[in-house]
C-alpha positions as CSV (number, residue, x, y, z in Angstrom):
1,X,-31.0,-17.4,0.4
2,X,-30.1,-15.1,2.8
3,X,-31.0,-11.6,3.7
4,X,-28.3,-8.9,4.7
5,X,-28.9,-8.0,8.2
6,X,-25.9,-7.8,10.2
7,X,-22.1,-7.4,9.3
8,X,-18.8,-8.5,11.1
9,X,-16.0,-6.7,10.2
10,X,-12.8,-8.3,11.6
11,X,-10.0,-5.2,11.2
12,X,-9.9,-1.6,12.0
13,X,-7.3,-0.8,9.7
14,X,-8.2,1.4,6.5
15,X,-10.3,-1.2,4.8
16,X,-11.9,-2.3,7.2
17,X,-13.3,0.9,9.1
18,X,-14.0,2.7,5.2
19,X,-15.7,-0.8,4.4
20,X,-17.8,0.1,7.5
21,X,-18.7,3.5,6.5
22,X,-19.6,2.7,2.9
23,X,-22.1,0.4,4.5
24,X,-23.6,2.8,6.6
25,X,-24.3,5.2,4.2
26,X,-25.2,2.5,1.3
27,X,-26.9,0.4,3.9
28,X,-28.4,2.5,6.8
29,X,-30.3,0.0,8.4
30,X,-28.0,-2.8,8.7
31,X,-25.9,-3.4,12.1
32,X,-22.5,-3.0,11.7
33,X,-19.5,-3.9,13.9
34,X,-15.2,-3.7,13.8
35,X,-13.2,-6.1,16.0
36,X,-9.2,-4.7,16.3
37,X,-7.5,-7.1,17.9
38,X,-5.1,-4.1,18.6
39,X,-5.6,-1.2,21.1
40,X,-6.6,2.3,19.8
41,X,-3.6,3.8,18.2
42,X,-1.6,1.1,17.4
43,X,-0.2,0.6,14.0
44,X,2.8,0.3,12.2
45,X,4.2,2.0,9.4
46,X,4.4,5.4,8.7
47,X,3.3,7.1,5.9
48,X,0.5,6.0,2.9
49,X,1.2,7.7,-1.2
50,X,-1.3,8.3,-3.4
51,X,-1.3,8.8,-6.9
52,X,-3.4,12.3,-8.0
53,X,-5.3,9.3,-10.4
54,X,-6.4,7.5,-7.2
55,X,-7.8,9.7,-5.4
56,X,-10.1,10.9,-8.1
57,X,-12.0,7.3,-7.3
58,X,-12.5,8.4,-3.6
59,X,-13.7,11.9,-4.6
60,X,-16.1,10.1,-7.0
61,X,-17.4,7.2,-4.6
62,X,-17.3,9.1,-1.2
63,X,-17.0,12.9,-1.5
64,X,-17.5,12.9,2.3
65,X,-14.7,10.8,3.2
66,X,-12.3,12.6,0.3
67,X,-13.2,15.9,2.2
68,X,-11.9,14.4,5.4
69,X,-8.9,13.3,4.4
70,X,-7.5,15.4,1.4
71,X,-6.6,19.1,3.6
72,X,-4.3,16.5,5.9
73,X,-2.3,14.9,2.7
74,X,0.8,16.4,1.2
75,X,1.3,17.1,-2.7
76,X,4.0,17.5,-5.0
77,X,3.8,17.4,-8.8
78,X,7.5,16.2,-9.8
79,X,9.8,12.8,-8.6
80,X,13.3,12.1,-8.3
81,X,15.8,9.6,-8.4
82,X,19.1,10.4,-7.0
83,X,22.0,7.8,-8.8
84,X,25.5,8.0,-8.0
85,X,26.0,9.7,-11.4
86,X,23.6,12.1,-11.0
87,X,19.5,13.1,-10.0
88,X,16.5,13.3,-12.2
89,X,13.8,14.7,-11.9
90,X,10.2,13.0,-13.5
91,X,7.5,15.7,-13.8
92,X,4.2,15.1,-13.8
93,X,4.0,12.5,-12.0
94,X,1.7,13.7,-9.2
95,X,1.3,12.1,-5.3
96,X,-0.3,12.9,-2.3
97,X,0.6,11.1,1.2
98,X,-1.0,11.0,5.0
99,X,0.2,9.5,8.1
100,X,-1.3,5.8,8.7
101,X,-2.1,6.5,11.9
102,X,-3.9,10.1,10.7
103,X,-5.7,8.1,8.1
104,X,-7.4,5.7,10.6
105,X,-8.1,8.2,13.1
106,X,-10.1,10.3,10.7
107,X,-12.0,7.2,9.3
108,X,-12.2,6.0,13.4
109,X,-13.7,9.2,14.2
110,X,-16.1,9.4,11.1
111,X,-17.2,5.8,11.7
112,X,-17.8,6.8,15.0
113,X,-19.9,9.5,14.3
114,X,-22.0,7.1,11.9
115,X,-22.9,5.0,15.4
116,X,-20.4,2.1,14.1
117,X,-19.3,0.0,16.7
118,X,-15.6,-0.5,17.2
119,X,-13.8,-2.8,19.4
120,X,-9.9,-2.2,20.2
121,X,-8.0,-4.6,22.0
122,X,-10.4,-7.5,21.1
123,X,-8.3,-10.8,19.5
124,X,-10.5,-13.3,17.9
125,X,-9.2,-16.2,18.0
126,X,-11.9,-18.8,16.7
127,X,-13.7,-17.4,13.8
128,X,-16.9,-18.8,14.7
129,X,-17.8,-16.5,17.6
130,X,-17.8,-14.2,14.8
131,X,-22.1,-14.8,14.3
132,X,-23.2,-12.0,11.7
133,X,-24.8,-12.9,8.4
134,X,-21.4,-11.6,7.0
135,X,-17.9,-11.8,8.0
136,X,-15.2,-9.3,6.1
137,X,-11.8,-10.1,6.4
138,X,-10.1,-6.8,6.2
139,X,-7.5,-8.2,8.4
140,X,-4.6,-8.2,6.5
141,X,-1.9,-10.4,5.0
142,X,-2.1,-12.7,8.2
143,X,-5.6,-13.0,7.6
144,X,-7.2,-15.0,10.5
145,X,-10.8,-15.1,8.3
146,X,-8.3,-16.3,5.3
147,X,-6.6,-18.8,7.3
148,X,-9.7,-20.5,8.5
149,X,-10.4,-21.2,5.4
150,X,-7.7,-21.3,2.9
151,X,-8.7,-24.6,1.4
152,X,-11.9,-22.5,0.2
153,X,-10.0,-19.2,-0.6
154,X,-7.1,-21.4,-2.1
155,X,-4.6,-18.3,-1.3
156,X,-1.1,-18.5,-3.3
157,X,1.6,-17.1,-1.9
158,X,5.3,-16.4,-2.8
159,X,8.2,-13.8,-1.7
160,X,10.2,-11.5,-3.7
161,X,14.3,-12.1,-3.5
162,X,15.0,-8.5,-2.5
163,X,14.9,-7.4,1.3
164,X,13.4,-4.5,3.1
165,X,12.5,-2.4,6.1
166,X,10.1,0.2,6.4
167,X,11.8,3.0,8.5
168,X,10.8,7.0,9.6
169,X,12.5,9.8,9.3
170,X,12.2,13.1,10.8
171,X,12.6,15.5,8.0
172,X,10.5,16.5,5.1
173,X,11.1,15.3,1.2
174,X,10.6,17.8,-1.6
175,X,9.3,15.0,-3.6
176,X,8.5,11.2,-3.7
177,X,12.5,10.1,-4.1
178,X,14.2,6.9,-5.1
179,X,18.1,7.3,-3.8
180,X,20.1,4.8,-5.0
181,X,23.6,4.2,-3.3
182,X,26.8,1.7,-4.0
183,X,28.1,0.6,-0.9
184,X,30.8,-1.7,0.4
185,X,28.2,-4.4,0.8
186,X,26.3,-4.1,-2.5
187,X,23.8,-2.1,-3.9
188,X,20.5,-0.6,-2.4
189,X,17.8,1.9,-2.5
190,X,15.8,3.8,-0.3
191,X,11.9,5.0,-1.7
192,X,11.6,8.3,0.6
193,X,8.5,10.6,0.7
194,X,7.1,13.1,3.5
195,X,3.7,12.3,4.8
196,X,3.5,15.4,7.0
197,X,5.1,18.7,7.4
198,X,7.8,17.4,9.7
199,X,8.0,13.7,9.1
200,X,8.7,11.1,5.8
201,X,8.4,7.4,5.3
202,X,12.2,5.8,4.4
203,X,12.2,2.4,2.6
204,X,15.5,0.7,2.5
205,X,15.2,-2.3,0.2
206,X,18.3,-4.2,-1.6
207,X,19.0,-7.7,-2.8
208,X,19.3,-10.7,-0.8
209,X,23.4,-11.0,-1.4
210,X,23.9,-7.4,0.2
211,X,21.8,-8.0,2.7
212,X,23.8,-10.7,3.9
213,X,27.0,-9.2,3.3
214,X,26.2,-6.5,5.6
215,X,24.7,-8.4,8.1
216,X,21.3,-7.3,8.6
217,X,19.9,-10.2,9.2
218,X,21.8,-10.5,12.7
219,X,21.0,-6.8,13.7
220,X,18.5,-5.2,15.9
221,X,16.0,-3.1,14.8
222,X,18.0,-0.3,16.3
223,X,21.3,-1.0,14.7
224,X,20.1,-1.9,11.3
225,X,18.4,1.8,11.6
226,X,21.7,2.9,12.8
227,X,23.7,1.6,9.9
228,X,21.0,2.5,7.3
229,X,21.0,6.0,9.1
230,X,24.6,6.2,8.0
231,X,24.4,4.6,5.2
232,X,22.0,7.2,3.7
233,X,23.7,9.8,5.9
234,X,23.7,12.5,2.4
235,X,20.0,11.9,1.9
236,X,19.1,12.1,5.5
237,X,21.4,15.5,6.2
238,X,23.1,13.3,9.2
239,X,19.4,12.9,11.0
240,X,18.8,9.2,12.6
241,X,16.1,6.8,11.0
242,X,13.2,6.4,13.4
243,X,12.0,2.6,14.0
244,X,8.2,1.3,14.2
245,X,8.4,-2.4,13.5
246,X,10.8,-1.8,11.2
247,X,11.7,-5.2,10.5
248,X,13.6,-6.5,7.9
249,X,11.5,-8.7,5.5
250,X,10.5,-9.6,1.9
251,X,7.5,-8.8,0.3
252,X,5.0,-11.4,-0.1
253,X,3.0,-11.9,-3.7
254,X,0.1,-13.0,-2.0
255,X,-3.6,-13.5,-4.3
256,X,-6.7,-15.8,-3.6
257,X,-8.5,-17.6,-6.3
258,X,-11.8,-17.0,-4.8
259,X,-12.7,-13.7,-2.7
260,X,-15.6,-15.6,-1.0
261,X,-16.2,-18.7,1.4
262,X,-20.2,-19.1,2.4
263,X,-20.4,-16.1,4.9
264,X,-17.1,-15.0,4.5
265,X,-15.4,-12.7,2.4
266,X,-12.2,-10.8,2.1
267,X,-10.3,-7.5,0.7
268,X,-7.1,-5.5,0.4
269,X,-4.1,-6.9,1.7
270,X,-6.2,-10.1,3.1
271,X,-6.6,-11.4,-0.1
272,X,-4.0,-9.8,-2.4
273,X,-0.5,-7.3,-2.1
274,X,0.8,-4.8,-4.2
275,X,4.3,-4.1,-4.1
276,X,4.6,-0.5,-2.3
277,X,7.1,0.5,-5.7
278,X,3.4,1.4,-7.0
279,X,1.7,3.0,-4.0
280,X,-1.1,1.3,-4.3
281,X,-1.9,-1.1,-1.7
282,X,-4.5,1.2,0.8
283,X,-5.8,2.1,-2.7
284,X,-6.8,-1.1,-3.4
285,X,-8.1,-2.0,-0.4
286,X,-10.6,1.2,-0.1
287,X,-11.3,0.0,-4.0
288,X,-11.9,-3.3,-2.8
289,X,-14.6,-1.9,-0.2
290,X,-16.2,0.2,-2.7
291,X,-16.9,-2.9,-4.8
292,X,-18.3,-5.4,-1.9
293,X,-20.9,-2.8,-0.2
294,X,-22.2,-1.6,-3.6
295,X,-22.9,-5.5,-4.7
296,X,-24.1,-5.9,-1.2
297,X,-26.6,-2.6,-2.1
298,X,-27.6,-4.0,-5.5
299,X,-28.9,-7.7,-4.0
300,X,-31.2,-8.6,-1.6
301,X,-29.5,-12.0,-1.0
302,X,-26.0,-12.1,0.7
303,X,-25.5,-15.0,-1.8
304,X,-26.0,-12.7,-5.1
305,X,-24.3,-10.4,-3.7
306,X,-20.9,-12.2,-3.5
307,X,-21.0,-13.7,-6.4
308,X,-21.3,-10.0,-8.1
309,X,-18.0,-9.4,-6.4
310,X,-16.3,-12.6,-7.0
311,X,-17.2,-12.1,-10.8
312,X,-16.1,-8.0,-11.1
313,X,-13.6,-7.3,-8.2
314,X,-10.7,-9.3,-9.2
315,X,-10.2,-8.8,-12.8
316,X,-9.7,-5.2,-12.5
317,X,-7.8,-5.7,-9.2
318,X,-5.8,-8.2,-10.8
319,X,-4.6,-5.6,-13.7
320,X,-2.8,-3.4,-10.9
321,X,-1.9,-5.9,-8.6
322,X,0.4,-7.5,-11.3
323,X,1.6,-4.3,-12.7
324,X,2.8,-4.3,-9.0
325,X,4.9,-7.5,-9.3
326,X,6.2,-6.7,-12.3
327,X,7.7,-3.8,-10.5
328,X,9.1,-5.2,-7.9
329,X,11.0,-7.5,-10.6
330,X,12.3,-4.7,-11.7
331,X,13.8,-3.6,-8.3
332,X,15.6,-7.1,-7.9
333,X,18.2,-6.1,-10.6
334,X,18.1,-2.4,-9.7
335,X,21.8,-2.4,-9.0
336,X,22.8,-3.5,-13.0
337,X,20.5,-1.4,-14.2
338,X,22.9,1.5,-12.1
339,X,25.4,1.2,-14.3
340,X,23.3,3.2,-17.3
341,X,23.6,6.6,-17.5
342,X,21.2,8.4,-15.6
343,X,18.8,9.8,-18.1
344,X,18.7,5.5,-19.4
345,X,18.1,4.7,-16.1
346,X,15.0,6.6,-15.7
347,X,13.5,6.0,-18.7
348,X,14.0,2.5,-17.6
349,X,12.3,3.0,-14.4
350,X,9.2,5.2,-15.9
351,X,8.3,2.1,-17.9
352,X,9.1,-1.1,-15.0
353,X,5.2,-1.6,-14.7
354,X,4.6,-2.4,-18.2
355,X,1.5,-0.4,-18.4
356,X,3.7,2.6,-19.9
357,X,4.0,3.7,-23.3
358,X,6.2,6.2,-25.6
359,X,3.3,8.1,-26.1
360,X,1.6,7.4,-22.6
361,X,4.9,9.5,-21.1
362,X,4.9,12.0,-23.0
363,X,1.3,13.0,-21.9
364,X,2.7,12.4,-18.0
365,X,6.0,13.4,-18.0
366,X,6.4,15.7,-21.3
367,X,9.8,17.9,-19.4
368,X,11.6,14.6,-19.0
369,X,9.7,13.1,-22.5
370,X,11.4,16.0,-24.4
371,X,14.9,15.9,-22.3
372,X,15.3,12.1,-23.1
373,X,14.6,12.9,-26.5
374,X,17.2,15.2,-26.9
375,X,19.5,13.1,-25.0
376,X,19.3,10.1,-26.9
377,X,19.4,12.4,-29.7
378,X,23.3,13.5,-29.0
């Protein structure tokens, strides 16, 4: 059995570095250090949502940390979905969103002030130089800790039919939006929020048939943002999409049987996704480091320890993460589901997850509860 002296934690994205602070404060006197194999201030994506719900887990857990981070979000109370026959507006529904890069500069800096060591620019390439008693994968769905040992984590992964690419855009949303558009080429959507005063994230996903009609597949980065950019001309007010790896791709549906190898273990996005429909993927990952360091507080033995997070972790992961694919289902059909009036349509859309109810929606949403009502009523 071993004692818990030293930590390895191989990614300096959000899980990683709060996985690293969690571990300093829970574990002060064990040595901690973050290997990047990107420089400082690299990352891609733009913005990270939210739900009001989630965040009360942070401000539980790490009031410190929620303190940081909370005066840089943005908040709205109310969604909308913009249809070709007309908007809606969900209330209730309640986000908050930050920059990526903002989010992992303000846990770089506080992990930084906690004396953690952090190494940019540093690829590992074999895992084994890697000598602490515990290695954390916190490296993301191309997991090189995962990878090393998949026949232990036994990982299962499949893709979702629909396409997307994760664009910028350089104007501000009222509101977390879904604009759906008909176009020559097929249907597709675009999930839209603002992350900062000047600046939102702009999704553009649509099924695999329109995205070969149009011909994505044999643009550039640049003219797929051009073509989106005028595509969703109305929503974007005629500004251009801004690129940052904005490649096209297809989500992956990735999950591991086992969260553990020996010395190894993993979190967030290296050992399961969540479909961005539900915002909930950096969630899950700073979730995912609460649970590991507080079974690594409650047992002296790294062996204990994992086994306490093998055994609680992934069942309650595993409740959100496939409320998550059952959304993204949802989306791969989202163009039929166009044809029903608008009011149908959102209704629809409020209860994709499966976790909603009647009575669940009208304690969220009781404006659009009560307007439905009425509707279905004529």
């Amino acid at each position: 059995m071993t004692k818990l002296s030293s930590i390895d934690i191989l990614g300096a994205g959000p899980a990683g570095l709060y996985t690293a602070i969690l571990i300093r404060r829970l574990m002060p006197d064990v040595k901690v250090q973050i290997t990047e194999q990107n420089p400082e201030g690299a990352t891609f994506g733009f913005g990270v949502v939210f739900s009001d719900q989630a965040l009360e887990f942070l401000k539980a857990d790490d009031p410190e940390t929620h303190d940081l981070v909370t005066p840089h979000m943005e908040r709205w109370q109310n969604m909308a979905l913009n249809l070709p026959g007309g908007s809606v507006t969900l209330d209730g529904v309640g986000f908050t969103a930050i920059g990526r890069l903002q989010l992992i500069e303000i846990l770089t800096e506080r992990a930084r002030a906690l004396d953690i060591s952090i190494r940019f620019g540093t690829p590992v390439t074999d895992i084994e130089t890697l000598t602490a008693d515990l290695v954390i994968g916190a490296d993301g769905l191309n997991s090189l800790v995962r990878n090393a040992f998949a026949d232990r984590f036994k990982p299962n992964v499949e893709y979702f039919d629909n396409h997307f690419a994760w664009f910028g855009a350089t104007l501000p949303f009222d509101a977390l939006t879904q604009t759906f558009i008909e176009t020559e080429h097929g249907p597709m959507n675009a999930h839209h929020y603002r992350f900062s005063p000047d600046s939102s994230t702009f999704i553009v996903e649509c099924d695999g048939e329109t995205f070969r009609k149009a011909g994505f597949g044999e643009m550039t980065e640049a003219e797929s943002a051009t073509f989106c950019s005028r595509l969703f001309s109305d929503a974007l007010k005629g500004t251009q999409l801004v690129t940052n790896k904005s490649n096209w791709r297809q989500f992956p549906r990735l999950w591991c049987e086992h969260w553990f190898a020996g010395r190894y273990a993993l979190l967030g996005d290296a050992v399961h996704t969540a479909h961005f429909s539900i915002g909930s993927g950096t969630r899950l990952a700073m979730e995912d480091a609460i649970a590991l360091t507080q079974a690594l507080a409650r047992h002296e033995h790294i062996e204990d320890a994992l086994a306490d997070y093998q055994q609680k972790r992934p069942p309650i992961a595993r409740k959100i993460v496939d409320a998550a694919n059952t959304s993204a289902t949802w989306y791969e059909t989202f163009g039929d589901k166009m044809r029903l009036d608008p009011m149908d349509f959102a209704h629809d859309y409020l209860m994709r997850s499966g976790r909603m109810t009647e009575d669940r929606l009208r304690k969220l949403a009781p404006r659009f509860a009560s307007d439905y009502q009425a509707f279905k009523a004529k």
